[in-house]
Residue frames as qw, qx, qy, qz and C-alpha x, y, z in Angstrom:
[[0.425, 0.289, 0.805, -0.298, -35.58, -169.75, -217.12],
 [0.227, 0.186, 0.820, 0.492, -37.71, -170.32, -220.42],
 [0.464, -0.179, -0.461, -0.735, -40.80, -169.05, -221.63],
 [0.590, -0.093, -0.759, -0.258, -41.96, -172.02, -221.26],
 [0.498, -0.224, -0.661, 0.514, -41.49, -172.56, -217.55],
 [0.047, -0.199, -0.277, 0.939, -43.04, -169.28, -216.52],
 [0.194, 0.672, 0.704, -0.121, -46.57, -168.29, -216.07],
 [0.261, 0.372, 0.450, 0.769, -47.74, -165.65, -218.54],
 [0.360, -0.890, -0.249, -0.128, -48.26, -162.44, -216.86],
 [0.601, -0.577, 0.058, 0.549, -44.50, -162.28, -215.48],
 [0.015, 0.921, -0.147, -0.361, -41.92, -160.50, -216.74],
 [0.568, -0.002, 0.776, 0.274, -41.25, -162.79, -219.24],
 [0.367, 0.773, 0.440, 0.273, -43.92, -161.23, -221.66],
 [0.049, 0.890, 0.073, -0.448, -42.38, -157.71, -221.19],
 [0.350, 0.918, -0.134, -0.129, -41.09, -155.42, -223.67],
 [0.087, 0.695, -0.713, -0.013, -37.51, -155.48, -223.02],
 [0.669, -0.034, 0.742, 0.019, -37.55, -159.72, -222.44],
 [0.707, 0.498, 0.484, 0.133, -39.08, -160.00, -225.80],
 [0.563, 0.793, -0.226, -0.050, -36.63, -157.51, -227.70],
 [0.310, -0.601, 0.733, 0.081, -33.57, -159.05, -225.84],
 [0.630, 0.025, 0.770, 0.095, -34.76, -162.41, -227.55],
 [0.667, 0.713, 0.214, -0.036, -35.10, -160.64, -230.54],
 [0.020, 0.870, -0.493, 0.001, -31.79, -159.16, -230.79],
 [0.674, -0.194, 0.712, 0.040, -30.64, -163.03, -229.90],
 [0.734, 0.367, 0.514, -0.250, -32.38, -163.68, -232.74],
 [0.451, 0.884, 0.060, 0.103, -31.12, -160.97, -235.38],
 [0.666, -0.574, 0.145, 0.453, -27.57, -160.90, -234.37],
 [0.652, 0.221, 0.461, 0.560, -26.50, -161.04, -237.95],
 [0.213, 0.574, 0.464, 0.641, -28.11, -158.15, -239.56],
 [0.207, -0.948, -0.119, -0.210, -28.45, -155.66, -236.54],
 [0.514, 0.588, -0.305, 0.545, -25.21, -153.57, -236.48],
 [0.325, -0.649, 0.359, -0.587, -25.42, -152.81, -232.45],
 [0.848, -0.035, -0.523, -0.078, -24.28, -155.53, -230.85],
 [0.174, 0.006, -0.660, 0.731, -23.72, -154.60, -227.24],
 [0.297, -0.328, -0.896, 0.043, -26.67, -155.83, -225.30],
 [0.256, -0.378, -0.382, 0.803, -26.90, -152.47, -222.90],
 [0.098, 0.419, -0.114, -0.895, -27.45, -150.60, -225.45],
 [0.236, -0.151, -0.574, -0.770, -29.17, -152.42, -228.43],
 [0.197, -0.418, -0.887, 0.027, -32.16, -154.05, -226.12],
 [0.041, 0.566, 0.471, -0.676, -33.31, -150.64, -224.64],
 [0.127, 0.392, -0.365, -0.834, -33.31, -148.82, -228.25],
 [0.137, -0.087, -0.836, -0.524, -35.03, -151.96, -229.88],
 [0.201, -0.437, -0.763, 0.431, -37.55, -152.08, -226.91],
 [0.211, 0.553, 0.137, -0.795, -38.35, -148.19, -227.99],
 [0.317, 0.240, -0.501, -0.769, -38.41, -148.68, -231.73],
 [0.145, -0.160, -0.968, -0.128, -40.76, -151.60, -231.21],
 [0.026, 0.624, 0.690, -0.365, -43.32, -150.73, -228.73],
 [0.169, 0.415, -0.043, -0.893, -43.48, -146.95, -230.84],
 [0.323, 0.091, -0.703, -0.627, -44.06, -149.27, -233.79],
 [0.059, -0.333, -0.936, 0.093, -46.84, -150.89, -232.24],
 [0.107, -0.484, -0.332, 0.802, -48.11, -147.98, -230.95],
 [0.247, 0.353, -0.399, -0.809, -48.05, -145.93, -234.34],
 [0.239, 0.002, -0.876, -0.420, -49.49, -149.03, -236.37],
 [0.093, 0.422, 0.718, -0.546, -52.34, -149.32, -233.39],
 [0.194, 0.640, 0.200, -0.716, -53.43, -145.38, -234.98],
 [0.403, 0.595, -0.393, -0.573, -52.46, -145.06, -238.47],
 [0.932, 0.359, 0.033, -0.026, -51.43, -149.02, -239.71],
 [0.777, -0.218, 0.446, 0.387, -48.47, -150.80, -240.25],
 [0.569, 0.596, 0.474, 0.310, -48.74, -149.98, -243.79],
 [0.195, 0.903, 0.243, 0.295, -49.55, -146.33, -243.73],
 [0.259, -0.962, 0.070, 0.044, -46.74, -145.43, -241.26],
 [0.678, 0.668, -0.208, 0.224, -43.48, -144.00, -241.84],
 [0.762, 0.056, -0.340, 0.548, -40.01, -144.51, -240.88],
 [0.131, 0.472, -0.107, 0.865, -40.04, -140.79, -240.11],
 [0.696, -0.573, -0.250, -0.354, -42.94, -141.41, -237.53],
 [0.830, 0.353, -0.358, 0.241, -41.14, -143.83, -236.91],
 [0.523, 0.296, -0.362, 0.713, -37.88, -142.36, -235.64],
 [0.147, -0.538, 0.165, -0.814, -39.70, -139.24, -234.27],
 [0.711, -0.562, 0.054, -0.419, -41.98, -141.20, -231.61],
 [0.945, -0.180, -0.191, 0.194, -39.04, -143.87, -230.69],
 [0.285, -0.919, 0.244, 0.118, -36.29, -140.95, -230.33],
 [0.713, -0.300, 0.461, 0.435, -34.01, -142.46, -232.28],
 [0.107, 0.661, -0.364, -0.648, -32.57, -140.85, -235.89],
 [0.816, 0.437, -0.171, -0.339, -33.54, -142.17, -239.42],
 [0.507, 0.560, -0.644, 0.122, -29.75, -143.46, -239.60],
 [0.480, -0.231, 0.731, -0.427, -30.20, -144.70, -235.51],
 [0.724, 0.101, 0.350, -0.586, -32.90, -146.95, -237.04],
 [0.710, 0.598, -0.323, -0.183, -30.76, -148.50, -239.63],
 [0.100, -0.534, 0.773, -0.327, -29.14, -149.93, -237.24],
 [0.451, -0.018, 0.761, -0.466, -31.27, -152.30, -235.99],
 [0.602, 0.430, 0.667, -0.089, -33.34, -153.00, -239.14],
 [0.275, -0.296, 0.474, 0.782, -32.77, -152.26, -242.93],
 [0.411, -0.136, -0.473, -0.767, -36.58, -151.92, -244.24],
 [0.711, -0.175, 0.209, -0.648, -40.25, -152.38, -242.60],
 [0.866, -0.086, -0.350, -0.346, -40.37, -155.88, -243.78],
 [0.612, 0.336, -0.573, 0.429, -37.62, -156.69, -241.75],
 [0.135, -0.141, 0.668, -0.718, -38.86, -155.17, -238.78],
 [0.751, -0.141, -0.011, -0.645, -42.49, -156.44, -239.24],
 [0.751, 0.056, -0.653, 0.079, -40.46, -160.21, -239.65],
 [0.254, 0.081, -0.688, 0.675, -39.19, -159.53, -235.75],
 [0.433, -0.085, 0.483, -0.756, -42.32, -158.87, -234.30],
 [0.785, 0.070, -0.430, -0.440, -44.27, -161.51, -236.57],
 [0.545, 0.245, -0.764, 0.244, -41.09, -164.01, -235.34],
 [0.133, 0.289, -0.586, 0.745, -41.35, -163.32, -231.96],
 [0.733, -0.071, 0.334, -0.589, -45.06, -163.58, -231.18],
 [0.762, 0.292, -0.553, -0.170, -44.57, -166.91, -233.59],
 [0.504, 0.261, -0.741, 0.359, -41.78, -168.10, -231.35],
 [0.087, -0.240, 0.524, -0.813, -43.35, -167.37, -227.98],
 [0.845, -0.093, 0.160, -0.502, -46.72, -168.38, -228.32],
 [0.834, 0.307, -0.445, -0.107, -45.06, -171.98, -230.20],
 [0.388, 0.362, -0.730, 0.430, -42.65, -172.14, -227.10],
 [0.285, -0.118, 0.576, -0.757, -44.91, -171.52, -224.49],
 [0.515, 0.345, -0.266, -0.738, -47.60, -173.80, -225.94],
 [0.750, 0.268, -0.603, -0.048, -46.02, -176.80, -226.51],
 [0.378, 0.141, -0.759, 0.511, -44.44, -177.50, -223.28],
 [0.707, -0.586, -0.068, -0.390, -47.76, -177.88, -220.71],
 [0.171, -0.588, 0.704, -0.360, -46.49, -179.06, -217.46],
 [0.268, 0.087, -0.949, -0.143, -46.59, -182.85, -216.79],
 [0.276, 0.055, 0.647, -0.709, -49.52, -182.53, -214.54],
 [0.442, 0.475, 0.031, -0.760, -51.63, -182.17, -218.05],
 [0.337, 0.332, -0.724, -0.502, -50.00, -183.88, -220.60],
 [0.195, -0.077, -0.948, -0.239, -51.86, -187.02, -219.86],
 [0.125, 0.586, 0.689, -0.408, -55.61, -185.76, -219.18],
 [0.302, 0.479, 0.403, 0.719, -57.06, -184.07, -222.73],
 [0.228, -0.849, -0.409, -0.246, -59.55, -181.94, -220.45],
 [0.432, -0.841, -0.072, 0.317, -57.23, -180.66, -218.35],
 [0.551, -0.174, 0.372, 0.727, -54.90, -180.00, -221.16],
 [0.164, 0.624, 0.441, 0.624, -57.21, -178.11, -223.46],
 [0.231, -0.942, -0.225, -0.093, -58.22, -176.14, -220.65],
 [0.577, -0.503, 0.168, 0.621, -54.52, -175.61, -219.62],
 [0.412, 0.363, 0.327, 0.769, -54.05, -174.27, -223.80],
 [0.109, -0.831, -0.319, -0.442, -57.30, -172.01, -223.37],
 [0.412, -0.887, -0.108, 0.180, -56.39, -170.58, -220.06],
 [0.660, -0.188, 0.311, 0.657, -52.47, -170.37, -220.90],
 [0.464, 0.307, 0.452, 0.698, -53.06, -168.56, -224.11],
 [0.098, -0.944, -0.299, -0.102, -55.72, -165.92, -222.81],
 [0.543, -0.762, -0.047, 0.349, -53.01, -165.32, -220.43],
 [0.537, -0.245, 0.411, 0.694, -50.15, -164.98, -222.62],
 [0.314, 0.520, 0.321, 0.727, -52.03, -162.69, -225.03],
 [0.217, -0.916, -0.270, -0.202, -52.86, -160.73, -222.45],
 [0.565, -0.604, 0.156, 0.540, -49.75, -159.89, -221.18],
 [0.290, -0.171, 0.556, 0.760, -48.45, -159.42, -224.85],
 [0.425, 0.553, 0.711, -0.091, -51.57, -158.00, -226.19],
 [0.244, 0.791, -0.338, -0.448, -49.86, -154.95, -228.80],
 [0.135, -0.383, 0.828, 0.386, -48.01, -157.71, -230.24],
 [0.319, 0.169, 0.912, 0.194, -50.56, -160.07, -230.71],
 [0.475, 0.794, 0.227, -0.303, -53.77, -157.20, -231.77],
 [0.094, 0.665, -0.394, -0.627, -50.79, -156.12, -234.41],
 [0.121, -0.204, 0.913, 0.331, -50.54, -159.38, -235.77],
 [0.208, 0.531, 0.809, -0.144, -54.14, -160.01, -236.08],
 [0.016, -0.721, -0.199, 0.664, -54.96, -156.56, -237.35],
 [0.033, -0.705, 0.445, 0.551, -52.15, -155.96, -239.89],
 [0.703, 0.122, 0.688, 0.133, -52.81, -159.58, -241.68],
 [0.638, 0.632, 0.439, -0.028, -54.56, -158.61, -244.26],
 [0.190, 0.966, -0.174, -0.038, -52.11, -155.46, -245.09],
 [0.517, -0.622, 0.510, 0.291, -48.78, -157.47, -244.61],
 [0.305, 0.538, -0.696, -0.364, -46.64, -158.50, -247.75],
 [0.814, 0.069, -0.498, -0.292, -47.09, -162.03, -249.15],
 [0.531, 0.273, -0.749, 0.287, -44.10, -163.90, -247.15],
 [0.116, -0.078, 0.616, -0.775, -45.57, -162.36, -243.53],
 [0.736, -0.050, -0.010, -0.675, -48.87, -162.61, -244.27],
 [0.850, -0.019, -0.514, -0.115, -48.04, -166.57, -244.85],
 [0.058, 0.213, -0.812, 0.540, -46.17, -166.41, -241.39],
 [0.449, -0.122, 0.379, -0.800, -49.54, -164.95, -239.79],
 [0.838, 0.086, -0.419, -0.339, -51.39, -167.95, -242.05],
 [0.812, -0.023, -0.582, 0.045, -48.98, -170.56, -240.26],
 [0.078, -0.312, 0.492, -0.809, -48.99, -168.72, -236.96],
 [0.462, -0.138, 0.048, -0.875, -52.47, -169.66, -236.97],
 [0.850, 0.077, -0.438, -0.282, -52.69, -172.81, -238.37],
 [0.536, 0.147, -0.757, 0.345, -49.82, -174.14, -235.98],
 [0.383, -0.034, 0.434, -0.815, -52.50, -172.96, -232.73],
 [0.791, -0.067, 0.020, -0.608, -55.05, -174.71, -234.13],
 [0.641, 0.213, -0.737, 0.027, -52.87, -177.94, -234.98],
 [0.167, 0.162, -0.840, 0.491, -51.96, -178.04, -231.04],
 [0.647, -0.055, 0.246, -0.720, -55.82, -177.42, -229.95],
 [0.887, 0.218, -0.304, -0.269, -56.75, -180.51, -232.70],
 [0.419, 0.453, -0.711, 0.337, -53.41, -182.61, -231.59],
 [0.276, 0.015, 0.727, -0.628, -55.01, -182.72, -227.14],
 [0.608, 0.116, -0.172, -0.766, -58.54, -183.03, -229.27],
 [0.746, 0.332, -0.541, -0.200, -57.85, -185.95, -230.88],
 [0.138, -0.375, 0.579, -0.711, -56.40, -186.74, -227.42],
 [0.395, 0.071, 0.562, -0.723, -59.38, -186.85, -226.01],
 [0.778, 0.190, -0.281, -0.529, -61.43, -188.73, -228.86],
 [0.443, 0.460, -0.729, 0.247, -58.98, -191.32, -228.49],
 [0.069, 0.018, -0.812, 0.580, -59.55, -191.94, -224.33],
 [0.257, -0.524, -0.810, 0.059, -63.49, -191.11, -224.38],
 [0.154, -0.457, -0.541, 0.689, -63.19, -188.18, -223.15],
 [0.310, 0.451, -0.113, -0.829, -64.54, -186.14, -226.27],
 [0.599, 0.340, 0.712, 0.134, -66.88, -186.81, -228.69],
 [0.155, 0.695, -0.214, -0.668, -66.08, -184.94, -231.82],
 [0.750, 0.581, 0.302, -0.094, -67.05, -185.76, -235.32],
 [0.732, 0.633, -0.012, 0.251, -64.94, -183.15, -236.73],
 [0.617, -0.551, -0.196, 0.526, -61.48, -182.53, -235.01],
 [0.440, 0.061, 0.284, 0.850, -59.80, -180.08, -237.22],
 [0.043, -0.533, -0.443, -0.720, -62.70, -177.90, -237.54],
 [0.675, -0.633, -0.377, 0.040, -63.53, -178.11, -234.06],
 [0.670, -0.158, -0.026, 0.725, -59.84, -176.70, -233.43],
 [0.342, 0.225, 0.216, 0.886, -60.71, -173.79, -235.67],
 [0.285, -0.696, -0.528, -0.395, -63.57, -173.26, -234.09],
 [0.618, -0.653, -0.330, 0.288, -61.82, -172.74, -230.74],
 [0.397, 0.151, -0.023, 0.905, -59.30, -170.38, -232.06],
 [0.019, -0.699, -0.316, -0.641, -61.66, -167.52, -232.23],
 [0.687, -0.574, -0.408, 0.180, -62.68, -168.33, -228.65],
 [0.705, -0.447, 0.055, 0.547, -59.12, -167.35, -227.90],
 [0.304, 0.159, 0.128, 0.930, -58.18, -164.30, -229.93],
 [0.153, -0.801, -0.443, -0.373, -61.87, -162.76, -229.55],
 [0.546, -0.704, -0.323, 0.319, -60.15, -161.68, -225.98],
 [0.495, -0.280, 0.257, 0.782, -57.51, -159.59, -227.55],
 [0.246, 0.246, 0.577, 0.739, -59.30, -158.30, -230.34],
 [0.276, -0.691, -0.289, -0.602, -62.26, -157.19, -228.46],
 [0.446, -0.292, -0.540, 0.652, -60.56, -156.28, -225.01],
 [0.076, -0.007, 0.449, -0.890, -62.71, -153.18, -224.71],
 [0.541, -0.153, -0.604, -0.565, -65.53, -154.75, -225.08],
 [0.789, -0.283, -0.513, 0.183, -65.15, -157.32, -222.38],
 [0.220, -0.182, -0.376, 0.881, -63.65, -154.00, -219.93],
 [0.349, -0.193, 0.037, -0.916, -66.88, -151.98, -220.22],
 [0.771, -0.244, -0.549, -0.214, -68.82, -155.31, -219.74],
 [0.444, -0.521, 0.605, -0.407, -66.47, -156.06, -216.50],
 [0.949, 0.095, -0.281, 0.105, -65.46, -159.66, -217.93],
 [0.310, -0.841, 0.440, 0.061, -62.32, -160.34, -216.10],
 [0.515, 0.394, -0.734, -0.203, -59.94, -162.61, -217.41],
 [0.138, 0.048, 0.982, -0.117, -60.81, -165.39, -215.24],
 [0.480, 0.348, 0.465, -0.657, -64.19, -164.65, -215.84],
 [0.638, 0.545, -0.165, -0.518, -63.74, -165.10, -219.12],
 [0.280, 0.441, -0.846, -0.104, -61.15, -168.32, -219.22],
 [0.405, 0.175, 0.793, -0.420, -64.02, -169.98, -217.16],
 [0.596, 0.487, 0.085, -0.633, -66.55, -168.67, -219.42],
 [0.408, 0.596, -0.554, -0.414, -64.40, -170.02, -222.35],
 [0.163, 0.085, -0.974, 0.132, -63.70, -173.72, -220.88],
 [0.634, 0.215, 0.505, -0.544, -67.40, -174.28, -219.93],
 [0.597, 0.491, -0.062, -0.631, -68.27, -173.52, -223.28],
 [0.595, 0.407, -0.654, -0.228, -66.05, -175.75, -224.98],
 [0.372, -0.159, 0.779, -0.479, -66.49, -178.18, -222.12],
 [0.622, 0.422, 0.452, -0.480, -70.23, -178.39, -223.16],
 [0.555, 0.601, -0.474, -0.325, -69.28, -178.51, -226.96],
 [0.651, 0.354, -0.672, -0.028, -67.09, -181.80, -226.98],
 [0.498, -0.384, 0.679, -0.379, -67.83, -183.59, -223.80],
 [0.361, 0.144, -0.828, -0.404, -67.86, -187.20, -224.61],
 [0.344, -0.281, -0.869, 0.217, -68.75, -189.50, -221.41],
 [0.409, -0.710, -0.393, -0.417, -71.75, -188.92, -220.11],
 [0.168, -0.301, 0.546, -0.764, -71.44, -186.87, -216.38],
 [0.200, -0.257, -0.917, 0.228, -73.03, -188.27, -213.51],
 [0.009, 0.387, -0.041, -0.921, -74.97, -185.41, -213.14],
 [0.417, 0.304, -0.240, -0.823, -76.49, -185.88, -215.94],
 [0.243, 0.053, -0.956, 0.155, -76.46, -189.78, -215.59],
 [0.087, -0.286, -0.804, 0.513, -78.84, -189.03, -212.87],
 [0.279, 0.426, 0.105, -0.854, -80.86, -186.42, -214.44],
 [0.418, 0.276, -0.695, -0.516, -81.62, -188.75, -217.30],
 [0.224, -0.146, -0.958, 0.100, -82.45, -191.72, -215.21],
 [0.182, 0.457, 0.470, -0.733, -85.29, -189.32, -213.13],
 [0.507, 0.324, -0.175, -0.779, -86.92, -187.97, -216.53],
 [0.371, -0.017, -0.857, -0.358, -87.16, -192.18, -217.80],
 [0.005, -0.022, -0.647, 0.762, -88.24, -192.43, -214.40],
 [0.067, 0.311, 0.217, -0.923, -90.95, -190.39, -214.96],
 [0.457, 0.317, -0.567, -0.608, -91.76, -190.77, -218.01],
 [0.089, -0.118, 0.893, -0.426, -92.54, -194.77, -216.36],
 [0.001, 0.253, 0.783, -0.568, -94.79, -194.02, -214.33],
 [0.441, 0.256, 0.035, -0.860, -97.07, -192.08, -216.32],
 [0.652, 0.281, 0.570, -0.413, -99.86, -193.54, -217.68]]
């Protein structure tokens, strides 16, 4: 079963899932090519590298770290990858490819209702960085410190999130159900929304946000931003204040 097909939180987002689909990925250029063995070893030299890059940076740590906190020998490690940029491309690739797979493919329940599709992105994505939330704080973190070529991944990591937000927007301008002036900016506006959970997850744990608390919190907001048609609700709350307003003298 896909990505795609699988709510985010299973055991889809784990460790070993996501180095087995790296290893899928890298066949060519990683010399271990029996499954048993290379998916547990990448599965260590990743999550150490997350780890390490968490404390010291991406940048600032070494191969020697490196080895020592994944248990695997300088020459073990050549195995599997032939220089940082090469391993920073497999984790870059991988949150790329995951969020871009899981993303795209809403279930048919959505695809034709913008409101229940934007909220399907916003709730969908909390979830899926929260399951995968080392991968995705690295990427977000490390931006600024990554070589040119990665750094333009993270650039069109970003941009291709906001394209699908703007893409259901535009959606919804389209049927009535939003009113939005600017869509593309509006898009970029919602990203934050959605990484703010990952970036400031202890924030929101000393608060006691939970994550539904907060994927509500998030779909109100933008609810209230880009509603188009007037609610009834408010239909009716409008007609009482002319009402009013009437009768006075």
């Amino acid at each position: 079963m896909g990505l795609a097909r699988q709510r985010p939180g299973t055991n889809a987002f784990a460790m070993d899932v996501l180095c087995a689909r790296i290893l899928e990925r890298h066949r060519d250029s990683i010399r271990v090519q029996k499954t048993h063995l290379a998916v547990p070893n990448l599965t260590r030299i990743i999550g150490a590298t997350l780890t390490l890059s968490n404390k010291h940076g991406f940048h600032a740590t070494t191969l020697r770290q490196l080895a020592e906190a994944s248990g695997l020998s300088m020459g073990g490690l050549y195995t599997y990858f032939d220089s940082k940029p090469t391993l920073l491309a497999m984790i870059l690739g991988e949150v790329a490819e995951t969020a871009a797979e899981v993303l795209t493919a809403p279930p048919a329940s959505v695809k034709q209702d913008a409101r229940k599709h934007l909220h399907w992105i916003i709730a969908t994505h909390v979830r899926m960085s929260e399951a995968m939330q080392p991968w995705f704080v690295f990427s977000f973190m490390e931006a600024k410190s990554f070589p040119p070529a990665e750094r333009q991944r993270a650039i069109e990591m970003e941009v291709m999130t906001e394209k699908i937000i703007a893409d259901v927007l535009k959606q919804g301008v389209a049927s009535g159900v939003f009113a939005i002036d600017q869509v593309t900016l509006t898009a970029s506006l919602i990203k934050p929304l959605l990484q703010d959970w990952y970036v400031k997850r202890a924030k929101y744990r000393r608060r006691g946000t939970s994550i539904e608390t907060y994927i509500n919190a998030v779909g109100a907001f933008v609810d209230a931003a880009v509603a188009g048609r007037t609610r009834p609700g408010r239909a009716v709350a409008g007609s009482r204040a002319r009402s009013r307003q009437t009768a006075q003298p």
